[in-house]
C-alpha positions as CSV (number, residue, x, y, z in Angstrom):
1,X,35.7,-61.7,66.6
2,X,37.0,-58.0,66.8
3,X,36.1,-56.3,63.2
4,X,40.4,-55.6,63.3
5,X,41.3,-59.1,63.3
6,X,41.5,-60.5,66.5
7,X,39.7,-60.5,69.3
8,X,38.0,-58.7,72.2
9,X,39.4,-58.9,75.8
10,X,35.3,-59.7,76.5
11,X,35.6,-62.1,74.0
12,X,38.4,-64.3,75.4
13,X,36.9,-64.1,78.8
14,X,34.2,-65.6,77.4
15,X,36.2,-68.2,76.0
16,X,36.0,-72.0,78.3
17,X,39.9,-71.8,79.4
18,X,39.2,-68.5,81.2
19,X,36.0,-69.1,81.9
20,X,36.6,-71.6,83.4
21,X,38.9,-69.5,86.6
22,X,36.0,-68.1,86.9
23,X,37.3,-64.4,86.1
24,X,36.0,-61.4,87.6
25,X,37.0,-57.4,86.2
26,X,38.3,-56.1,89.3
27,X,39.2,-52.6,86.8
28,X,37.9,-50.9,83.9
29,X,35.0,-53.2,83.0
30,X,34.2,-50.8,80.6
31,X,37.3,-51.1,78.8
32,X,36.7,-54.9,77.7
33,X,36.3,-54.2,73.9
34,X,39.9,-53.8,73.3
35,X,41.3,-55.6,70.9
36,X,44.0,-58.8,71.9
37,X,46.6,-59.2,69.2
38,X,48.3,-62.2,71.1
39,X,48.6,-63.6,74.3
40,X,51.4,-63.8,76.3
41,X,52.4,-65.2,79.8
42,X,55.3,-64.4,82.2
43,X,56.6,-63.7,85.8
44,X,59.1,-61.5,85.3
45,X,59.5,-58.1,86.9
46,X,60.5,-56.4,83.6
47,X,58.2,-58.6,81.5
48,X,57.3,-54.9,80.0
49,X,59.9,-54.8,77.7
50,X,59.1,-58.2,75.9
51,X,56.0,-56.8,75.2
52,X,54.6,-54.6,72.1
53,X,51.4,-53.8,72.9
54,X,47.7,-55.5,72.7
55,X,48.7,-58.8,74.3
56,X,46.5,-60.3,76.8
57,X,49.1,-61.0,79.9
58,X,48.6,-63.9,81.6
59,X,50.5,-64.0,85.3
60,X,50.0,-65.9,88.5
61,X,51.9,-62.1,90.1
62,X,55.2,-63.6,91.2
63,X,56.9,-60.4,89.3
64,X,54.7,-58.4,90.8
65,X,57.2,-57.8,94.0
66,X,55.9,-57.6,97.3
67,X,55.8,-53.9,97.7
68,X,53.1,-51.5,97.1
69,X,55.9,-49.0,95.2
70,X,56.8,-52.0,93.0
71,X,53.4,-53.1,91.8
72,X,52.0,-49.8,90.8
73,X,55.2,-49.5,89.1
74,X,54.6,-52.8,87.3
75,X,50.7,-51.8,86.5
76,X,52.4,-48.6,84.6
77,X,54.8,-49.8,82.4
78,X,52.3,-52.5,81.2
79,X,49.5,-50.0,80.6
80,X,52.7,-47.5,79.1
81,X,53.3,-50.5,76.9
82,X,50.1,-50.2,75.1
83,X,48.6,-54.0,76.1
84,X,45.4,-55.1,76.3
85,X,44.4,-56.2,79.5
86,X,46.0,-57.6,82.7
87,X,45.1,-61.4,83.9
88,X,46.3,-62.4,87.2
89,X,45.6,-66.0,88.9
90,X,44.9,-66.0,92.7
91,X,46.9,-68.5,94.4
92,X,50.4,-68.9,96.4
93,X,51.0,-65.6,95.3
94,X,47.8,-63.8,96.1
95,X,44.8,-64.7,97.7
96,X,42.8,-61.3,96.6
97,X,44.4,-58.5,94.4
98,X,46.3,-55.5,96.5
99,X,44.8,-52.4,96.3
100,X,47.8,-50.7,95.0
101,X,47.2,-53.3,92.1
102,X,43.6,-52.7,91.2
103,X,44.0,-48.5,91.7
104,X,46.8,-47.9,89.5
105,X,45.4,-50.3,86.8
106,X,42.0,-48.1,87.3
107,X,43.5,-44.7,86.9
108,X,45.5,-45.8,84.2
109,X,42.7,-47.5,82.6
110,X,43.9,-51.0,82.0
111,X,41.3,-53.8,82.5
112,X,42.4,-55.7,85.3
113,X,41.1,-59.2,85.7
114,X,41.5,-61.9,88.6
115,X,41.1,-65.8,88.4
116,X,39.4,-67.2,91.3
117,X,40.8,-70.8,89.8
118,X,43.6,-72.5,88.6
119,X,43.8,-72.4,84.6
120,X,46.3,-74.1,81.9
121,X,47.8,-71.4,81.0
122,X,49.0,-72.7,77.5
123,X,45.6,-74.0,76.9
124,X,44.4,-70.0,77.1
125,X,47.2,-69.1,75.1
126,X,46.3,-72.2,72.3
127,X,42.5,-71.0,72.7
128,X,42.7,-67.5,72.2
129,X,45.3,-67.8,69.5
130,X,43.2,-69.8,67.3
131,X,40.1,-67.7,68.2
132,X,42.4,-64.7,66.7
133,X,43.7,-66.7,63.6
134,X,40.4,-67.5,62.9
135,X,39.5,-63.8,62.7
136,X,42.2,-63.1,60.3
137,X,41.1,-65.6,57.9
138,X,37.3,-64.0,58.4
139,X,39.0,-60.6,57.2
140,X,40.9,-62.4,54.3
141,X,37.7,-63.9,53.1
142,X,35.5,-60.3,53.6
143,X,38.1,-58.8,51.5
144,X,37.7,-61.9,48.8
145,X,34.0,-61.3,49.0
146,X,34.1,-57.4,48.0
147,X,37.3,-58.7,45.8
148,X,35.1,-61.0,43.8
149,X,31.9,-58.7,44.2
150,X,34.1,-55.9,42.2
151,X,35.1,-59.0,39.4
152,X,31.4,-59.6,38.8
153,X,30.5,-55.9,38.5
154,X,33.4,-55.6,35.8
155,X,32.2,-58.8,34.0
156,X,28.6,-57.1,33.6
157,X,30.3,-54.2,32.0
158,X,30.6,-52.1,35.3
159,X,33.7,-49.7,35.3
160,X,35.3,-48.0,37.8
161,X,33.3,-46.5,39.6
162,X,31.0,-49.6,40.4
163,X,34.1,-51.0,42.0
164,X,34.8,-47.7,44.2
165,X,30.9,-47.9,44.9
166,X,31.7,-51.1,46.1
167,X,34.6,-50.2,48.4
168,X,33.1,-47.4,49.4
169,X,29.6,-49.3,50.6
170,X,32.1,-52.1,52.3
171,X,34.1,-49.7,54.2
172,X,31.3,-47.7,54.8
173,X,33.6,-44.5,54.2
174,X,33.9,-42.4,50.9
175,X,36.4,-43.4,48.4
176,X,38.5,-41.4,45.5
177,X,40.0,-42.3,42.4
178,X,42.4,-39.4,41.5
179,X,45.3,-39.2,39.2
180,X,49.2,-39.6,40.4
181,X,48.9,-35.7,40.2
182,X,46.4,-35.5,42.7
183,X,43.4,-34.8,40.0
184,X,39.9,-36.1,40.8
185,X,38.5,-38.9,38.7
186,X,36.0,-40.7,40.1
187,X,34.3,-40.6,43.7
188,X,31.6,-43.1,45.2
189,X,30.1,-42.6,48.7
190,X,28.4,-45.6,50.7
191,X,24.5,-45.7,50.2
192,X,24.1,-45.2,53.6
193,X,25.2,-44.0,57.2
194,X,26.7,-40.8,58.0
195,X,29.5,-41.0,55.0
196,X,26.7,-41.2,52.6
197,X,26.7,-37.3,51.9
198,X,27.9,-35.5,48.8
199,X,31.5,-36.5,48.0
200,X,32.1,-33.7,46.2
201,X,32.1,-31.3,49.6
202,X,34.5,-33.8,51.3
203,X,37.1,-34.0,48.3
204,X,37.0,-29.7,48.4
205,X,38.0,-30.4,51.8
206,X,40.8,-31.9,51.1
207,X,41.8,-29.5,48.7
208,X,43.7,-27.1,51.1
209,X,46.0,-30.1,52.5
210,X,47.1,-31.0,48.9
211,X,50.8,-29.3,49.3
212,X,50.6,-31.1,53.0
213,X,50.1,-34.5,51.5
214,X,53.3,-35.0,51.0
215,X,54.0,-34.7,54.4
216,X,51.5,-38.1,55.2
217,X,48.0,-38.7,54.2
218,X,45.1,-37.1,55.9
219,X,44.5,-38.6,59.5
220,X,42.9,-41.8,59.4
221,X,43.1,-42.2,55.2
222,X,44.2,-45.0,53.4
223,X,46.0,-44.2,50.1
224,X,46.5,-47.4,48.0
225,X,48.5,-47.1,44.8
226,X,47.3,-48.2,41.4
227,X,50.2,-48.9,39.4
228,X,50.8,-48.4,35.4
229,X,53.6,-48.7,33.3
230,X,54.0,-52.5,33.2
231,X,55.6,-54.8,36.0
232,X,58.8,-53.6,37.5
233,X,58.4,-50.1,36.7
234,X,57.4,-48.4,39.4
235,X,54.8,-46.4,37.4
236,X,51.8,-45.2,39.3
237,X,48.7,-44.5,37.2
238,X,46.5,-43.4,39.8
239,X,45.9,-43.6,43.6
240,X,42.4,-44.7,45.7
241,X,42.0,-42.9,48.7
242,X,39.7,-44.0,51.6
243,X,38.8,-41.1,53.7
244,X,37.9,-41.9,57.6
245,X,34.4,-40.1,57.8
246,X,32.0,-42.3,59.8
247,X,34.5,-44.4,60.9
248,X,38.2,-45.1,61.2
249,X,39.3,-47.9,58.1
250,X,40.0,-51.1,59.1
251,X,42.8,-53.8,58.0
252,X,39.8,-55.3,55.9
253,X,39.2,-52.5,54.2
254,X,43.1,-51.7,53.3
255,X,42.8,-55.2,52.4
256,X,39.8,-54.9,50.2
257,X,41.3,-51.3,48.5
258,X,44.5,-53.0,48.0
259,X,42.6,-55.8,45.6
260,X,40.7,-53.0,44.1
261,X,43.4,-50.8,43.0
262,X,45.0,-54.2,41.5
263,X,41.6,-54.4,39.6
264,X,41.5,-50.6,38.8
265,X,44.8,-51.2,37.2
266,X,43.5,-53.8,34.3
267,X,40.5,-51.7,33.9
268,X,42.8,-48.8,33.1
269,X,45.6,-50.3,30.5
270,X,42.7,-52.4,29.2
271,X,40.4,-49.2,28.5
272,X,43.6,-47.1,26.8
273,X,40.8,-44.5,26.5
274,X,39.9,-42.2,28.9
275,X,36.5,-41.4,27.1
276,X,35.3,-45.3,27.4
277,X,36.4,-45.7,31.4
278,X,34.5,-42.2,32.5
279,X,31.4,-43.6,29.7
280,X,30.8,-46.7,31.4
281,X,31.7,-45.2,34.7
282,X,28.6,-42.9,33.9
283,X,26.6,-45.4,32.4
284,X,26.5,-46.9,35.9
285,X,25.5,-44.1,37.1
286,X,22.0,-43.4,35.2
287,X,21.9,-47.2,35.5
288,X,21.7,-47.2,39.3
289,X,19.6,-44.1,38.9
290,X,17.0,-45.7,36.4
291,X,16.8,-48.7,38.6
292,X,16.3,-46.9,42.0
293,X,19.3,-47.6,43.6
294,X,20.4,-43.8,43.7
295,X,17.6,-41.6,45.4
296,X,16.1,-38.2,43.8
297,X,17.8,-36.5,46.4
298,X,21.7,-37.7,46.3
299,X,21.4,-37.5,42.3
300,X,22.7,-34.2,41.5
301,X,25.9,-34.5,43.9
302,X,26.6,-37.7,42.1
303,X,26.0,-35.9,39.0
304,X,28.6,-33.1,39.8
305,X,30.8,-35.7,40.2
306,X,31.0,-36.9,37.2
307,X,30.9,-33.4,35.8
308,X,27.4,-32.6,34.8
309,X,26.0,-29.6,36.1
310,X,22.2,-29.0,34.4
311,X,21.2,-26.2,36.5
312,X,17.7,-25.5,37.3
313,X,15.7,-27.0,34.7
314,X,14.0,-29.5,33.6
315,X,15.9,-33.0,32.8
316,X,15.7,-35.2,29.9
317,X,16.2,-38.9,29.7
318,X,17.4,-40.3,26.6
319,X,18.5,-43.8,25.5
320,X,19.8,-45.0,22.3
321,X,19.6,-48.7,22.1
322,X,22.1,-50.0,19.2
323,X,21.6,-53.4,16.9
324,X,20.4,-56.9,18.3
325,X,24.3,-58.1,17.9
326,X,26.4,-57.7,20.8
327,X,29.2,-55.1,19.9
328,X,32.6,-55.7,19.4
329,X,34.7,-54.6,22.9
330,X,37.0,-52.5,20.8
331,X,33.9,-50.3,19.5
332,X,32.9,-48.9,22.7
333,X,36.2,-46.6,22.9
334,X,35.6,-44.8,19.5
335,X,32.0,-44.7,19.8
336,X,32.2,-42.9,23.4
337,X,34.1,-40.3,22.0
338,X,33.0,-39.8,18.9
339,X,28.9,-39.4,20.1
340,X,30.5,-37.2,22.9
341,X,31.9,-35.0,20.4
342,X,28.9,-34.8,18.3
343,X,26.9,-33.9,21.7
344,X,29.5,-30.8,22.0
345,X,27.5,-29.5,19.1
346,X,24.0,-29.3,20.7
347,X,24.7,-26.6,23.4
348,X,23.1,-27.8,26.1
349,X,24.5,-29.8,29.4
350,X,24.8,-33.9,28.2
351,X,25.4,-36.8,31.0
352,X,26.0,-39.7,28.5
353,X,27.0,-43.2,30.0
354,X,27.6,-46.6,27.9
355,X,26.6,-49.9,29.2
356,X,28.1,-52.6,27.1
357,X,26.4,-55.4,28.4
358,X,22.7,-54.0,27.5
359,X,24.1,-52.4,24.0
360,X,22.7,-49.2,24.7
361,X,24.1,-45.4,25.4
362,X,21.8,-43.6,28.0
363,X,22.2,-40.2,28.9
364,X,20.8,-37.1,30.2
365,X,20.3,-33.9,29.1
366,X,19.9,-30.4,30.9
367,X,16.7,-28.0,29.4
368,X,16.2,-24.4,29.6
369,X,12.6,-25.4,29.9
370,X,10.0,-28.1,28.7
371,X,9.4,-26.4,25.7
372,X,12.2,-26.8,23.9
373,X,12.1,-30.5,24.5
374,X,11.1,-31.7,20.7
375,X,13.8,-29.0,19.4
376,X,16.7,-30.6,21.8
377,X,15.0,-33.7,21.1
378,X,15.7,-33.5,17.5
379,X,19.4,-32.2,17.7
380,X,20.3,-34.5,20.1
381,X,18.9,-37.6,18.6
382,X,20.7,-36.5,14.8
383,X,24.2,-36.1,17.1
384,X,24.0,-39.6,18.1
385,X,23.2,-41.1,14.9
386,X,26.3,-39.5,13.6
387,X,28.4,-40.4,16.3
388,X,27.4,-43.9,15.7
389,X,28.2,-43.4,11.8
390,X,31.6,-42.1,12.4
391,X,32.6,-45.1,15.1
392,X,31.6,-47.1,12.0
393,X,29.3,-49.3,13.9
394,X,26.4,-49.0,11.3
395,X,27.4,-52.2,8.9
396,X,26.3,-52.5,5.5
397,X,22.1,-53.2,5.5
398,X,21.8,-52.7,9.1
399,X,19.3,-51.0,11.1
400,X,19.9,-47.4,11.9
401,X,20.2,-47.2,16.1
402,X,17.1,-46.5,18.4
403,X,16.3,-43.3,19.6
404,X,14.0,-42.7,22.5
405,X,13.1,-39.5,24.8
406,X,11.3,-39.6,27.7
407,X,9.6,-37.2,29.8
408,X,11.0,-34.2,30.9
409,X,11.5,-33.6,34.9
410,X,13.2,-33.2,37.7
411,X,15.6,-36.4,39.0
412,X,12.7,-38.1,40.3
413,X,11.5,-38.1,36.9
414,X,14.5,-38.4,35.4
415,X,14.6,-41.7,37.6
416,X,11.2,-43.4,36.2
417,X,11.9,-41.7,32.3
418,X,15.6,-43.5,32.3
419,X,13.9,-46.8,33.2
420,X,11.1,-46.1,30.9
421,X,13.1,-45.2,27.8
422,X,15.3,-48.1,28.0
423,X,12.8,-50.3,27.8
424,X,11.0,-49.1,25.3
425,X,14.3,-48.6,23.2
426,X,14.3,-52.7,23.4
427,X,9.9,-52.3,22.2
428,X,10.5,-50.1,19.6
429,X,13.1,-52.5,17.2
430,X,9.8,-53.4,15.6
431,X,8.3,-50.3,14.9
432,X,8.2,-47.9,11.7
433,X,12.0,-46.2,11.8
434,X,11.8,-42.8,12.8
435,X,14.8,-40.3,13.6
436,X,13.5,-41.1,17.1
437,X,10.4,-42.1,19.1
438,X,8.5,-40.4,22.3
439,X,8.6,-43.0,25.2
440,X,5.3,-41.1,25.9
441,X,3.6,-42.0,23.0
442,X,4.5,-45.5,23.0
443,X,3.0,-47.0,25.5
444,X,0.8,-49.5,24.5
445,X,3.8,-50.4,22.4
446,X,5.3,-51.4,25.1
447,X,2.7,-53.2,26.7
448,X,1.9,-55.9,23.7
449,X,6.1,-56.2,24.0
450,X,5.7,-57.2,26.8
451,X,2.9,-60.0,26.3
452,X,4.9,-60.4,23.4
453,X,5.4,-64.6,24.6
454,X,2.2,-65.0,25.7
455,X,-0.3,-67.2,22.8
456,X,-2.9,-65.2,23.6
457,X,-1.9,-62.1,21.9
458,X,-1.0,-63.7,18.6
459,X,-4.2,-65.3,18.9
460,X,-5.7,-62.3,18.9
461,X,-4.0,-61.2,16.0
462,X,-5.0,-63.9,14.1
463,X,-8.8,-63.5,14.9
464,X,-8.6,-59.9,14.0
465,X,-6.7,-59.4,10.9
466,X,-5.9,-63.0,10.0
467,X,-7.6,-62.7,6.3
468,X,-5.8,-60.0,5.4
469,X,-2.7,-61.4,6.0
470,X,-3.5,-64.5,4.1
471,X,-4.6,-62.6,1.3
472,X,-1.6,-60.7,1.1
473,X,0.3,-63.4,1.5
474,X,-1.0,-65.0,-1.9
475,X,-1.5,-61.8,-3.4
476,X,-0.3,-58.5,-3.8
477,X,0.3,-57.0,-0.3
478,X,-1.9,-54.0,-0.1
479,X,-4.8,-54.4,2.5
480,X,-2.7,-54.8,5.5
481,X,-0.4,-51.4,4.2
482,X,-4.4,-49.9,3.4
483,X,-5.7,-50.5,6.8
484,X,-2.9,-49.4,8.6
485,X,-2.7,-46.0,6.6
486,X,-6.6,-45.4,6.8
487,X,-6.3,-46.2,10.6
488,X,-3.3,-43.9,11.2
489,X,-5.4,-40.8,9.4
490,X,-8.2,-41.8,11.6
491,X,-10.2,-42.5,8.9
492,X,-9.8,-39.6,6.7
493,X,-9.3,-41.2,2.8
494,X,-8.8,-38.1,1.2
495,X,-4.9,-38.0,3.6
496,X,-4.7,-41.8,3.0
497,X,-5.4,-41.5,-0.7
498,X,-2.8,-39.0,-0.8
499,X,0.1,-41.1,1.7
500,X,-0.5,-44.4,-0.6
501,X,-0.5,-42.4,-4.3
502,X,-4.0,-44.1,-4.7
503,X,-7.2,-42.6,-6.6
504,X,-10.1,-42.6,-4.4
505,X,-12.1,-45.0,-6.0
506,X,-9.0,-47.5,-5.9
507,X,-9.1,-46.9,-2.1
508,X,-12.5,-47.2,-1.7
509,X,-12.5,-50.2,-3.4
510,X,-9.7,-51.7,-1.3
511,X,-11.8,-50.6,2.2
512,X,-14.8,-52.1,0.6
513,X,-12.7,-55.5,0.5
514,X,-10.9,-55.4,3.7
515,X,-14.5,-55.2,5.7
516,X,-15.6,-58.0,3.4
517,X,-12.8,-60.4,4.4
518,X,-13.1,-59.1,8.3
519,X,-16.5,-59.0,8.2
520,X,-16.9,-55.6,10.3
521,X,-18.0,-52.1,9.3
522,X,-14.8,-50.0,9.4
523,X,-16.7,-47.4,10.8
524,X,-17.2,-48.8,14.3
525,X,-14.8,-47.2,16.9
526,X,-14.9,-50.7,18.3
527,X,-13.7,-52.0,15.6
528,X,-11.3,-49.3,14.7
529,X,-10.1,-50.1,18.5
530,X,-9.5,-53.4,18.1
531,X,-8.0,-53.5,14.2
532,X,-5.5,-50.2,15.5
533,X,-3.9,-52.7,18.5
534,X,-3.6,-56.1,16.3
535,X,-2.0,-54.2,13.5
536,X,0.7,-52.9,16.6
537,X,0.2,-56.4,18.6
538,X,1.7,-58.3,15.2
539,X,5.4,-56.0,15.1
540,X,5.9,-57.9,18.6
541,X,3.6,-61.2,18.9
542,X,5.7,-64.2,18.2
């Protein structure tokens, strides 16, 4: 099947009615990858004329006329016409093909073919024609499969530009989102081949034919309306356009832009907000980026894309992971633009995404250099807590959002610290609330998570600091809040005197009991070891 719809003219030679004349190329044998539209069959002189080009003609030569004149004149037209190749059986009419035939069909470069038997000719025709309906429907169901592909990218809180990252990897071809004005909004490149380079340069280059548009698209492009304004009014929101860079687009992928942009026009009157559509656009973005699927090196042209430009130092991965309740789809809207405003106030360069299905708001931010990291840290983390109190979100007893900050780097880093801070975002719902936690620090944290199912580890917790529990649990609950104070101050009870309001023989006193009931001399790093990971191990064993 030809990639355009229909077949090659190798193809239906291959096919058993012509294979079975036993064809042989008598001219242009490297021309047999043409595409057939349809077949047709005739013995007219003037059969030209009935033609419109890409048809496979099937003749036995009685239009051919006798003299030499007259059949290079017949090869022309049919080549002038645009047709796919020329079939002739041998017979009555010709025992072997002229050579005025086979010459003019070589210098005009249409594949010539001749049957050495007598075929049906409406079983070729039958044949062929259902070898190139079939190809059709495989283009109909290609475009279904990016069609639905796009569906279940929206339905997992994807936004536009998943679906043009879609198109664009299916097409194999860059692809833009821009505004009926001819603004940019959103640009995806394929993740691989020679199209896969920085969209950015390749929309500039289109920049100088943007008064010539309106004379016709750029050569090759597909431009694909993506209407607004309700059925019936002839509105247009915005317009894709599918740039020919590796590769000349295909019916397919007209096909497949066509479904998009009918897509892309939900997404858009569903979002109302611009600030919620470029969010979750984003938050696809650090998503791919956290999860490998967007290398170190194509990063920052993607970036530019969607407007951030950091500079040359270090980056910082953020994510703020909100309550264990799904949130409402209205709230995403108010709380993109509302944290986004907030960030305005911290003066540095901000890539903030959403992602709706997770619950969480990752973003990057741009440094000066690592050390101002706590000091950015701070502002940034106190700008997204109020952007989440004026969205509203916070209800009534809830727990404040989760901060975390990962490492500072470059985009490789930024790659592992995304991926990193997310999850430990998800670790660090049991932990003491803070205005926002190191991902660095957290480590083990985030390894007992993780065994979090496993029986072992509340086994362990059991074994180690059981009694305490049970005695707290019958009487006042103090040694468990002791131990964990004495072991944060690493053992210094004048500090943990001083954090718990005790005098020191009251702490003393309560130490002196908690090694009774453990049995084990507080003083023993192992000990100390193993007491500091249960009392972490029991915010996440289950």
């Amino acid at each position: 099947m030809d990639s355009q719809g229909g077949i090659t003219v190798r193809r239906a030679l291959e096919l058993p009615g012509l294979r079975g004349g036993l064809p042989e190329v008598v001219a242009c044998a490297d021309e047999l990858d043409r595409t057939v539209r349809w077949v047709h069959a005739g013995e007219v002189p003037n059969i030209a004329s009935l033609l419109k080009g890409g048809e496979l003609l099937l003749t036995t030569g009685l239009g051919l006329g006798t003299r030499p004149a007259d059949q290079r004149a017949f090869v022309r037209t049919l080549a002038d016409r645009g047709i796919a190749a020329l079939v002739v059986e041998l017979g009555p009419r010709f025992g072997r093909l002229p050579a005025a035939i086979v010459e003019t069909a070589r210098a005009a470069g249409l594949p010539l073919v001749q049957l050495h038997r007598e075929v049906p000719f409406v079983s070729v025709t039958e044949e062929v024609h259902t070898e190139i309906v079939n190809g059709h429907y495989a283009l109909l169901r290609q475009a279904e499969e990016v069609h639905r592909a796009c569906t279940r990218a929206l339905l997992d809180g994807g936004g536009a530009e998943r679906v043009l990252r879609i198109l664009a990897d299916f097409a194999g071809n860059p692809v833009f989102l821009e505004t009926a004005e001819g603004r940019l909004l959103y640009a995806a490149a394929p993740g691989s081949g020679p199209a896969a380079a920085d969209p950015l340069q390749i929309w500039a280059g289109l920049r100088g034919r943007r008064e010539a548009r309106e004379a016709g698209p750029p050569a090759g492009a597909v431009l694909v309306e993506v209407p607004g304004g309700g059925p019936g009014t002839g509105a247009v929101r915005a317009r894709l356009v599918l740039l020919a860079v590796s590769a000349p687009p295909l019916p397919v992928h007209r096909m497949a832009a066509e479904r998009a942009a009918g897509m892309l026009a939900v997404v858009l009157m569903q979002a109302r907000q611009e600030e919620e559509l470029a969010a979750r656009g984003r938050g696809d973005f650090l998503t791919d980026l956290a999860e490998g699927r967007i290398r170190a090196e194509d990063a920052p042209a993607q970036a530019r894309v969607l407007g951030f430009g950091p500079g040359e130092g270090p980056l910082l991965p953020v994510v703020m992971k909100l309550g264990p309740e799904p949130l409402p789809p209205d709230y995403w809207a108010p709380l993109a633009r509302a944290v986004l405003e907030e960030l305005a106030s911290v003066g540095v360069p901000v890539l903030l995404g959403v992602r709706p299905v997770e619950g969480r708001v990752p973003l990057l931010v741009g440094l000066n250099s690592e050390a101002v990291r706590t000091a950015v840290a701070d502002r940034v983390a106190t700008a997204l807590r109020s952007g989440v109190e004026r969205a509203g979100i916070e209800r009534a007893g809830a727990r404040p959002p989760v901060v975390v900050v990962g490492a500072a780097g470059g985009w490789a880093a930024a790659s592992a610290g995304l991926r990193h801070a997310a999850e430990t975002a998800t670790a660090a719902r049991g932990l003491p609330e803070r205005p926002w936690y190191d991902a660095r620090r957290l480590d083990i944290d985030l390894l007992l998570w993780r065994l979090r199912e496993h029986p072992d580890l509340a086994a362990f917790v059991h074994r180690a600091i059981g009694p305490l529990r049970d005695h707290d649990r019958v009487s006042r609950p103090v040694l468990l809040p002791t131990l964990e104070a004495y072991l944060a101050h690493a053992g210094r009870k004048a500090e943990t005197a001083r954090e718990l309001h005790l005098n020191r023989q009251t702490l003393y006193n309560r130490l002196s009991r908690i090694a009774d009931l453990l049995g084990m001399d507080l003083d023993d790093p192992e000990t100390v070891l193993t007491l500091s990971l249960a009392l972490r191990a029991r915010r996440h064993a289950r």
